[in-house]
C-alpha positions as CSV (number, residue, x, y, z in Angstrom):
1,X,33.3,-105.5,34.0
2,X,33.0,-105.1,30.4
3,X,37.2,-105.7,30.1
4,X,36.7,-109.4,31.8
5,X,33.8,-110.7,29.5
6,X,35.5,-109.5,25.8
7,X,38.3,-112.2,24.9
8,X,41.9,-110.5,25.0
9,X,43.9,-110.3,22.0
10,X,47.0,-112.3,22.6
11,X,45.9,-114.4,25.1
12,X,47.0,-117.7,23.8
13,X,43.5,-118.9,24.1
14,X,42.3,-119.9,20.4
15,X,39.4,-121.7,20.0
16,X,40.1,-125.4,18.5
17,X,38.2,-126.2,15.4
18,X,36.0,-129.4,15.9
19,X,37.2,-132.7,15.0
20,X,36.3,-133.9,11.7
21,X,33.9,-136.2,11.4
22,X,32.4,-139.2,8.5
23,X,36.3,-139.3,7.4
24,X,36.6,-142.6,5.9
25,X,40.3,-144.7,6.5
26,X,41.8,-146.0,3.5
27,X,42.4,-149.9,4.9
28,X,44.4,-152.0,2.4
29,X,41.7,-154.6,0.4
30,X,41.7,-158.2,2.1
31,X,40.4,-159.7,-0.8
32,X,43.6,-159.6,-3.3
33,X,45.7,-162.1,-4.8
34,X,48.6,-160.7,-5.7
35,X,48.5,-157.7,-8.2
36,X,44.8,-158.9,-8.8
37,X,42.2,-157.2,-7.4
38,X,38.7,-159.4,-6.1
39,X,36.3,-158.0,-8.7
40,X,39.5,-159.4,-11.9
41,X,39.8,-163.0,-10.1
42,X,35.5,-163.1,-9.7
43,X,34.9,-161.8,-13.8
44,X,37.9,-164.8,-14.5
45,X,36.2,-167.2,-12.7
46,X,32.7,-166.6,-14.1
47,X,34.3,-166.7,-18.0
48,X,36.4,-169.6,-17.1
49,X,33.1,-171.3,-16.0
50,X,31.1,-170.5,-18.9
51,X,33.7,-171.7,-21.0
52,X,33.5,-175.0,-19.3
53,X,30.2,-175.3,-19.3
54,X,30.1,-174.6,-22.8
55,X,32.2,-176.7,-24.1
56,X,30.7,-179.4,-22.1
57,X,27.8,-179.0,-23.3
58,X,29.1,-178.8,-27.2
59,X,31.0,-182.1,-26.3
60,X,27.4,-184.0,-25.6
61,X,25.9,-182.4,-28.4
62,X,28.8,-183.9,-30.8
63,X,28.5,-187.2,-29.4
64,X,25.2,-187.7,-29.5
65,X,25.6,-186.4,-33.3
66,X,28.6,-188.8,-33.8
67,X,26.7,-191.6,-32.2
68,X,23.0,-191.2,-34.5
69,X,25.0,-191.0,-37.7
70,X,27.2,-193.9,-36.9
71,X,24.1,-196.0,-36.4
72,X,22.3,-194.8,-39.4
73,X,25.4,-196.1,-41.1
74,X,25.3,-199.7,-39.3
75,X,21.9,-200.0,-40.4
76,X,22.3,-198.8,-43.6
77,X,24.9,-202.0,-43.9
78,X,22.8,-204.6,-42.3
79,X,19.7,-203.9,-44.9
80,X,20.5,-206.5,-47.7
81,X,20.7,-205.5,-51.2
């Protein structure tokens, strides 16, 4: 009984390893535009907003600078001599 319980050598029976498990797939990105990856086009698109923004905002502070000294000036005329 002791020859049917010990595996024979040459059998062909080999145990199979167990499947691998927590392999992650490598799926191409959905979020690309062309050779550009998401997180390039996202950094772009926040400096090309602050530039905006900025420059907005320098635009209204030149104005209103442009705007007080050319009124100074009209009243500076209008005060006779």
């Amino acid at each position: 009984m002791a020859s049917q319980s010990a595996p024979r050598r040459g059998s062909g029976h080999r145990p199979t390893p167990p499947e691998p498990r927590g392999q992650l797939l490598a799926f191409p990105e959905r979020r690309t535009f062309g050779p550009f990856r998401w997180r390039t086009v996202k950094i772009a698109s926040f400096a090309v907003l602050i530039l905006l923004l900025s420059g907005a905002l320098l635009q209204l502070v030149l104005v209103h600078a442009l705007r007080e000294g050319s009124a100074s000036r009209l009243d500076a005329a209008k005060v006779p001599s």
